[in-house]
SESETOR-350865 format. One record per atom (N, C-alpha, C): residue in one letter; y, z, x. Coordinates in steps of 0.05 Angstrom, whole numbers, plus 5000, padded with zeros to 4 digits. Example, Ala and Ser with C-alpha at 12.3 -4.5 7.8 and 13.67 -1.06 7.14 Angstrom:
BEGIN
A488651565264A491051565246A493451565264S495551425257S497951435273S500151575258
% end
This chain:
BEGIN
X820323955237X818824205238X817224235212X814424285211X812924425188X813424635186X814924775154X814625095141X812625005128X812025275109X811225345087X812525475080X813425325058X815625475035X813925555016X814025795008X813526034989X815026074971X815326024942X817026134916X815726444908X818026554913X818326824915X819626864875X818226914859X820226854829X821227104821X818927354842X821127534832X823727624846X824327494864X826527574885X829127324874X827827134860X828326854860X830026724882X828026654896X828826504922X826126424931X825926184950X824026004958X824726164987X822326205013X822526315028X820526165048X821126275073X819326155095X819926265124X818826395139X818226565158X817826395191X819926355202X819726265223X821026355252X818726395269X819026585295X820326915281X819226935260X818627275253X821627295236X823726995229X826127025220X824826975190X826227085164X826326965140X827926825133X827526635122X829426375120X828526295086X831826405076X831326325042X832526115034X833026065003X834125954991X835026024961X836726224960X836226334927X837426214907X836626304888X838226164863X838226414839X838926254810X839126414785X838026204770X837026234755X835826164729X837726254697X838626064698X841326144675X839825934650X838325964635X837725854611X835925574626X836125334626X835225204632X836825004650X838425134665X839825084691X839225344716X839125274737X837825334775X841225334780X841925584787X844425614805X843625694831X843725434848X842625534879X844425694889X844525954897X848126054899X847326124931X845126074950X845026144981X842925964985X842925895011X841425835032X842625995059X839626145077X840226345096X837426225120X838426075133X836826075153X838126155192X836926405205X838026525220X838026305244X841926425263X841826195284X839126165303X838426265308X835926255327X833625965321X833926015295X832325695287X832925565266X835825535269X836825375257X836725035277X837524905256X838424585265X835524475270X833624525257X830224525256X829324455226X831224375204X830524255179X829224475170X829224695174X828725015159X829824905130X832824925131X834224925102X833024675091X833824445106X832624195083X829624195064X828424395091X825524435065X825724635046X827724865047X828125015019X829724895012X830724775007X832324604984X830824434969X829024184985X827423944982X825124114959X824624344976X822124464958X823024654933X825724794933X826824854912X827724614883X829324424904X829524174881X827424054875X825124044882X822523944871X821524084847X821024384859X821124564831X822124534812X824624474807X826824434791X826324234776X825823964789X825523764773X822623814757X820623894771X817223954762X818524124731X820224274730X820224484701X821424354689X823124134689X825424044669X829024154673X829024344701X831224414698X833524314709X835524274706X837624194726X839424444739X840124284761X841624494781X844524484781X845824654787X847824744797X848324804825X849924624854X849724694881X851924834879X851225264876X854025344884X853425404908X851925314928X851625424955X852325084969X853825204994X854924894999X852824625014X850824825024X849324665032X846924535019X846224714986X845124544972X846924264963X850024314962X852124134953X851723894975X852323915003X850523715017X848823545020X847423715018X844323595016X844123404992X844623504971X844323314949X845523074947X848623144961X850422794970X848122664987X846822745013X844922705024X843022555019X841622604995X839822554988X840522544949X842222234947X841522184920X840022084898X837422094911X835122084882X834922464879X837022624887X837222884874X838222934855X840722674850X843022794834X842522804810X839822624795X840322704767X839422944758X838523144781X839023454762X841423554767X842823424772X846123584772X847023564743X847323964742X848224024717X849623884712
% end
């Protein structure tokens, strides 16, 4: 599936709007560490790689600034086993 993921910095969460659902990914910004602490994409359109692109496009961010992350949300913790050319921003 194509989103467009949106960085939302004052809500801080990456976001993206599908079949009228919002589907985030938030985090914290703790000094120069990204605590992803949710990903929320609703059942209706889930299992559609919703989440993998706010993550993909949140961890891209992340690496673009210099920061490393923290997965306290479990499915950023996934994803990143998933996909390890992620792990060297693990705090």
């Amino acid at each position: 599936m194509n989103v467009t993921v949106t960085h939302n910095e004052a809500r801080q969460r990456f976001e993206t709007t599908v079949e009228g659902h919002v589907c985030v990914c938030d985090y914290q910004l703790r000094g120069g560490v990204v605590w992803m602490t949710h990903t929320g994409v609703a059942p209706a359109v889930g299992g559609r790689g919703v989440a993998a692109e706010l993550v993909r496009t949140a961890l891209a961010w992340a690496d673009g600034k210099g920061y490393r992350v923290q997965p306290a949300c479990s499915y950023v913790e996934a994803y990143m086993r998933r996909h390890p050319e992620t792990r060297k921003l693990l705090a």
